[in-house]
N, C-alpha and C positions, 0 to 999 in steps of 0.2 A: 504493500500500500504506500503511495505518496503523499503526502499534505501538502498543501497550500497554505503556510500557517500564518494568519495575518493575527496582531492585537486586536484590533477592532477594521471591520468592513464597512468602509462609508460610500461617499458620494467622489468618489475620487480616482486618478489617473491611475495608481498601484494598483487600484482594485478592480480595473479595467483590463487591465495586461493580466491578472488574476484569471476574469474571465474566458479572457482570448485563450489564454494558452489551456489551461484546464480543456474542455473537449477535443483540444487536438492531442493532448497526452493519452485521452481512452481512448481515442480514433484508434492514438498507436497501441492498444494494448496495454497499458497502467491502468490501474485500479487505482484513483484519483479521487480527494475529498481536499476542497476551501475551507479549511478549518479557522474561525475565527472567535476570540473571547467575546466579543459583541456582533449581532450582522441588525445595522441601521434599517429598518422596517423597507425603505422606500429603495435603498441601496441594493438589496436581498433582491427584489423584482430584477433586477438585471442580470441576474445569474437565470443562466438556460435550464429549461427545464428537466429534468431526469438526472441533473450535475446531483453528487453527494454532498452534501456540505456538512458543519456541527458548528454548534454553537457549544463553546464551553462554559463561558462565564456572563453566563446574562443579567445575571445579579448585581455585579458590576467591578470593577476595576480591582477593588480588594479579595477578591475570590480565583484570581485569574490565574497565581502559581497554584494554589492546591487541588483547581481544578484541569488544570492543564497535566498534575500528574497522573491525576486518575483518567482522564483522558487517553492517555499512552498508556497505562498499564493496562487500561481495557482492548485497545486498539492497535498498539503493538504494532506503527508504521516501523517498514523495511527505508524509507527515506523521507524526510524533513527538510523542506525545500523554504526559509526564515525571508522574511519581509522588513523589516524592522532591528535595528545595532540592537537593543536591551533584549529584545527578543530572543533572536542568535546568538547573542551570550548567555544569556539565561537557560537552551537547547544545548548551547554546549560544554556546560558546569553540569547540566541534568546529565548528558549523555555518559562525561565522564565517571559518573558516581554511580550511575543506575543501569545504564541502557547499553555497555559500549560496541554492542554488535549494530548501533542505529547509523545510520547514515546521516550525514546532515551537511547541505546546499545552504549560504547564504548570498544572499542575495542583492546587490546596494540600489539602489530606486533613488535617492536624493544626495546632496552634494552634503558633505562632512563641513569643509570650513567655510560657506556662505555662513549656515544658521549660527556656528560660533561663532563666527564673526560682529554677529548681530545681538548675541545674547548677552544677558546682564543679570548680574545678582546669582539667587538659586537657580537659576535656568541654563547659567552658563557654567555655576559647580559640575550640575547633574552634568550636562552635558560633557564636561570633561573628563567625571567618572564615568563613563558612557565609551567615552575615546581611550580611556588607560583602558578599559578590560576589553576593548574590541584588539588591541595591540597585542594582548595575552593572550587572548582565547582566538581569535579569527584563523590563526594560522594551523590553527588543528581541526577546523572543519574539512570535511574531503574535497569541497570546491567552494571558491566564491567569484561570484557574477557583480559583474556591474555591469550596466546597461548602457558607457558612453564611455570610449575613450578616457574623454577629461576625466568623468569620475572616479576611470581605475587611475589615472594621474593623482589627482583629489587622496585619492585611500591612499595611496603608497606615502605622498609627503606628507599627509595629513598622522598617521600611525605607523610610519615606517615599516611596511610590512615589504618584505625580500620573497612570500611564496608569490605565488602565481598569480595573476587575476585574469580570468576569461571576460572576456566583451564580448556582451551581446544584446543588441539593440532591442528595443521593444517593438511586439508586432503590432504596427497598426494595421499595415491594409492588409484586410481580410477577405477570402474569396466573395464575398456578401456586400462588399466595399460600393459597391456602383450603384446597385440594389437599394443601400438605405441611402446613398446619396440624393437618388432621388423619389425619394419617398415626400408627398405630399407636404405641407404644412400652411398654418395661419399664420401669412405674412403680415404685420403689426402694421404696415404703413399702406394705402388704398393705392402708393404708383411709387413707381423706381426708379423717378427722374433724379434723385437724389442722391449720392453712394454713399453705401452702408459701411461702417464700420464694423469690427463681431470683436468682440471677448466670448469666451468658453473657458471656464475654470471655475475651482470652487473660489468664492467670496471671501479668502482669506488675508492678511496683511501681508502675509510676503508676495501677493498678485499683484500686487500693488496697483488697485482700483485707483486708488487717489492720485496717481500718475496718471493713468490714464486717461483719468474723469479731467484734470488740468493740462494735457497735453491733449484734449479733445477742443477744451476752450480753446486756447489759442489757435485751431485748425481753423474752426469753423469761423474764425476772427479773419481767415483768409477766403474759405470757397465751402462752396455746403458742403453737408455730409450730416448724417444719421450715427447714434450708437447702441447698438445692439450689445445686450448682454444677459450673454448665458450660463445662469451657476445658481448656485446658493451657498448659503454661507453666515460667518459670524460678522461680516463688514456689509450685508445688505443694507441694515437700515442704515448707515453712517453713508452709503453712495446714493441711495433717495433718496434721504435729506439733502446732500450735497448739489443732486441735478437739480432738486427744488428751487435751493436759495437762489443756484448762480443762471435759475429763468431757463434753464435747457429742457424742460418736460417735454414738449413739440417734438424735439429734434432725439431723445433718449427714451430708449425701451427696456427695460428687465424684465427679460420672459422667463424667469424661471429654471430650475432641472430640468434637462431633455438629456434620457436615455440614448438617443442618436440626434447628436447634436450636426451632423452633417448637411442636410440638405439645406437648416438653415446657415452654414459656412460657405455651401455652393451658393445659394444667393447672395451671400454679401460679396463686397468687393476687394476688401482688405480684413485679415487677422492681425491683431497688437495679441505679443504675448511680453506684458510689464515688467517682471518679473523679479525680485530681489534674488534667487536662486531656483534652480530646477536640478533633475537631475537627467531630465531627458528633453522632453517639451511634445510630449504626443501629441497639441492640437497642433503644431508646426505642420507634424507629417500629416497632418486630416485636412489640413487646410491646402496644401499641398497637394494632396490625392485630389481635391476639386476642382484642383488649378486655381487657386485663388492667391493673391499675393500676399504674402507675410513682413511683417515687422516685431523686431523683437530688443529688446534688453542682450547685450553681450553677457548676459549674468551665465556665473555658474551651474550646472557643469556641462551644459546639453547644445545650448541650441545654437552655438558659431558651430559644430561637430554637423547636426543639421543641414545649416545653411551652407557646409563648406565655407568659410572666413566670411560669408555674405554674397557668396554667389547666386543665389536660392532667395535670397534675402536680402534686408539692410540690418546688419545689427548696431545697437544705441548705444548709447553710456548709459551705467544704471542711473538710477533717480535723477534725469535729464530731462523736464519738462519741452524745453525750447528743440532738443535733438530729437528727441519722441514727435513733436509734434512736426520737424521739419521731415523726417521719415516719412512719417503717414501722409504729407505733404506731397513728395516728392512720386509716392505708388500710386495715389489718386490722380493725381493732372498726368503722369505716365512717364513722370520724367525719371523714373528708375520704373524698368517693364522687366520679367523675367516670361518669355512665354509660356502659357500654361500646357504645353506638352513636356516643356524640359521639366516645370516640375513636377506632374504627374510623374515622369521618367523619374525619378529622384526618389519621391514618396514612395514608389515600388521596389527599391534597393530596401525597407525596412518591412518587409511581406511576414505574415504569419508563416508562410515555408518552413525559410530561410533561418526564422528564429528558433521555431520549434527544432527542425534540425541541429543545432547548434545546442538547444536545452537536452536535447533527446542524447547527443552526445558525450555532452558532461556527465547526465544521471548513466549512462554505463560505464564513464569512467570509475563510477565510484565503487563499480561490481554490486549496485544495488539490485534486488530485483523487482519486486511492484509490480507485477502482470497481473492482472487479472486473473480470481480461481475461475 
């Protein structure tokens, strides 16, 4: 058996790539379960139907190690595929003491020294005791993944780790890819003489809305344009309020969670991805796959990997109202065009295939087995 083992399953890009890959591992043959300490009500519907999943700790956060042993003593996975630094450390202090015939896959999804970077006070302790026991324990898992280049750069000077690290990209475009792209939707505005702007991500500070919500003013200070945005989160109400005071209601839309957020990325005209750090940048490739043009933040650790140094793209200085806004400036009137076949062509170098092969490779590295009785 393999796990998917998340803390908690939300509304978010990890738990996307979660999905993707899970049916293509039973495809191949693993006996495959999303195992998470929480699965968010609304997040859960996105998982296909007949996938295995477990909820460990629904109780909530204080329950999550004593139930996560009884979990494996009942369940007894052959491989442990860790989402989350505390997590993967925590798998493999258990492994060593309890389990050592277990397997265990960690995995890196977000960049290590952006969020230090940023952190303060207890946030930046934990955090650091987080970075001392990933330098200790990491290098006795049987594999660890990251998903960008930069990021295995990122791990190595961030924790000085000397074993291995495998790259491998996250799978966005999935055979299905065309199919939800154009799938139906209620376009918020009655005509399209306008171009749209898109965000797609959850609503959180390091997305940094508030960048983007001030580097839309100044745009529209020069030539119309629309913003669309797509997510939820704990910064929704602080960006209504904001499009309120500064008069932009007309011209700004907050549609909410969408499941497939695609077809509304194929109508717009340009994606902003704001970002203080990433670790990948999957709406890059979605947005990409629709041929639609992108702008991003040079942030950590994903998306210049993406764009190729900005060939794909323009990438910004972080927190750069006036560079952000000349960007999105510049893809709208066309005076930076990328055609959208090359980057379709682009978006299709990070395919569910390609990835799964690459994952399917590592778990036999590890002489795990997982098949299906």
């Amino acid at each position: 058996m393999l796990w998917l083992l998340l803390s908690r399953f939300d509304l978010g890009g990890l738990e996307r790539v979660q999905v993707n890959l899970a049916p293509a591992f039973s495809a191949a043959g693993l006996d495959v379960c999303i195992v998470a300490g929480r699965f968010v009500q609304e997040a859960k519907k996105t998982i296909p139907d007949g996938m295995s999943t477990l909820e460990i700790a629904a109780q909530g956060r204080h329950r999550f190690i004593p139930a996560l042993l009884a979990a494996l003593r009942k369940n007894r996975p052959h491989l442990v595929m860790t989402t989350s630094n505390d997590v993967a450390c925590m798998m493999l202090v258990i492994r060593a003491l309890i389990y050592p015939e277990m397997k265990i896959v960690c995995t890196q999804h977000l960049s290590l020294s952006g969020p230090m970077s940023q952190a303060r006070g207890m946030k930046r302790i934990k955090m650091g005791l987080v970075h001392w026991m990933m330098r200790r324990l990491l290098p006795k898992a049987d594999a660890i993944i990251a998903v960008s280049h930069a990021l295995a750069d990122d791990m190595q000077r961030t924790l000085g780790l000397q074993s291995g690290i495998e790259v491998i990209h996250n799978p966005i475009m999935l055979p299905c890819f065309d199919q939800q792209m154009r799938m139906s939707i209620d376009w918020p505005w009655a005509d399209k003489s306008v171009p749209t702007v898109i965000f797609v991500g959850r609503l959180a500070q390091v997305k940094r809305t508030d960048l983007l919500l001030e580097s839309f003013r100044r745009l529209v200070a020069r030539t119309p344009a629309r913003l669309l945005v797509l997510g939820d989160g704990p910064e929704r109400a602080h960006l209504r309020q904001a499009i309120t005071e500064h008069g932009l209601d007309h011209m700004c839309h907050l549609a909410g969670f969408h499941a497939n957020p695609l077809p509304w990325v194929r109508n717009s005209d340009l994606l902003v991805l704001p970002s203080d750090y990433e670790g990948f940048g999957n709406v890059l490739v979605e947005a990409m796959g629709c041929g639609v043009q992108v702008v991003s933040t040079d942030c950590p650790d994903g998306p210049a990997e993406i764009l190729d140094g900005g060939r794909y793209g323009q990438l910004v200085p972080l927190g750069d109202p006036s560079a952000l806004a000349d960007a999105m400036y510049r893809s709208l009137t066309g005076a930076f065009h990328v055609p959208p076949q090359d980057l379709v062509r682009r978006a299709n170098e990070f395919s569910l295939e390609r990835a799964v092969h690459s994952y399917l490779a590592v778990i036999q590295s590890t002489g795990s087995c997982g098949q299906k009785k």
